[in-house]
C-alpha positions in Angstrom: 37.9 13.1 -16.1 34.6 15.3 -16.6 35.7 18.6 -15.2 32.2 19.1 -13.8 32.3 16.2 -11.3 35.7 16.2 -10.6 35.2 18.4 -7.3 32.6 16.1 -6.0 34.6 12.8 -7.0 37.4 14.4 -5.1 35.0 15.4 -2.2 33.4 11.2 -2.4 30.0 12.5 -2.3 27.2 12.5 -5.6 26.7 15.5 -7.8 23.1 15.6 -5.7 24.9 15.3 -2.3 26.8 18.0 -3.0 24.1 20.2 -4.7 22.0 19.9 -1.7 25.2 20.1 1.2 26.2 23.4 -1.1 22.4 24.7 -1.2 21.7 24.1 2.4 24.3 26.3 3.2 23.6 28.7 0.6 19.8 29.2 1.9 21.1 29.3 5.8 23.5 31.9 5.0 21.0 34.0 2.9 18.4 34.5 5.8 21.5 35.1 8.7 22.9 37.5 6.1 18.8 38.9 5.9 18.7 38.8 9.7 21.6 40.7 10.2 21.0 43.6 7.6 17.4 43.9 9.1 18.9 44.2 12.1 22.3 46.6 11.1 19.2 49.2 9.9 16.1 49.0 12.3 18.4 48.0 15.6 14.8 47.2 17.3 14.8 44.6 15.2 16.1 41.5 16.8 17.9 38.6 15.4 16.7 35.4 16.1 18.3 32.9 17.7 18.0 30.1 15.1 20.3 32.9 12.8 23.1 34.8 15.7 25.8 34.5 15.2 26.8 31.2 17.5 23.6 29.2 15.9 25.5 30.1 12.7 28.6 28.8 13.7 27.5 26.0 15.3 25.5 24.8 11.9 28.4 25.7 9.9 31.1 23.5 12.2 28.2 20.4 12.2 27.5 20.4 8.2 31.3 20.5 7.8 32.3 17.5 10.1 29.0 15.9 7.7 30.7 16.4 5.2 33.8 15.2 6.1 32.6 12.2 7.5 31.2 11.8 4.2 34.4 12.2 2.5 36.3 9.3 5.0 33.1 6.9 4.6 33.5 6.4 0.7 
């Protein structure tokens, strides 16, 4: 078995599926993780909601019940 897919094979999504589940994530992450240091130096800053820390949270817990669903589906 190619050592490359074997993750997604194991995961039952595509090698593009998971590229763009793992990316999505990646690029929400980056601008909470932006939001926050703004915020941690210039406190006046604010955080916006879309990138608190629930929103966060909440995205997280939806793209990972996605994927899972994904997972029992195939």
């Amino acid at each position: 078995m190619n050592t490359f897919t074997l993750h997604t094979e194991q995961q039952g999504v595509t090698y593009d599926e998971h590229c763009c589940f793992a990316l999505g994530i990646a690029w929400r992450l980056l601008n909470s993780v932006i939001a926050f240091v703004l915020h941690a130096l210039f406190p006046f800053i604010g955080i916006e909601r879309r990138y608190d820390l629930e929103a966060t949270m909440d995205f997280l817990d939806e793209r990972n019940r996605w994927i899972e669903g994904e997972r029992e589906v195939r």
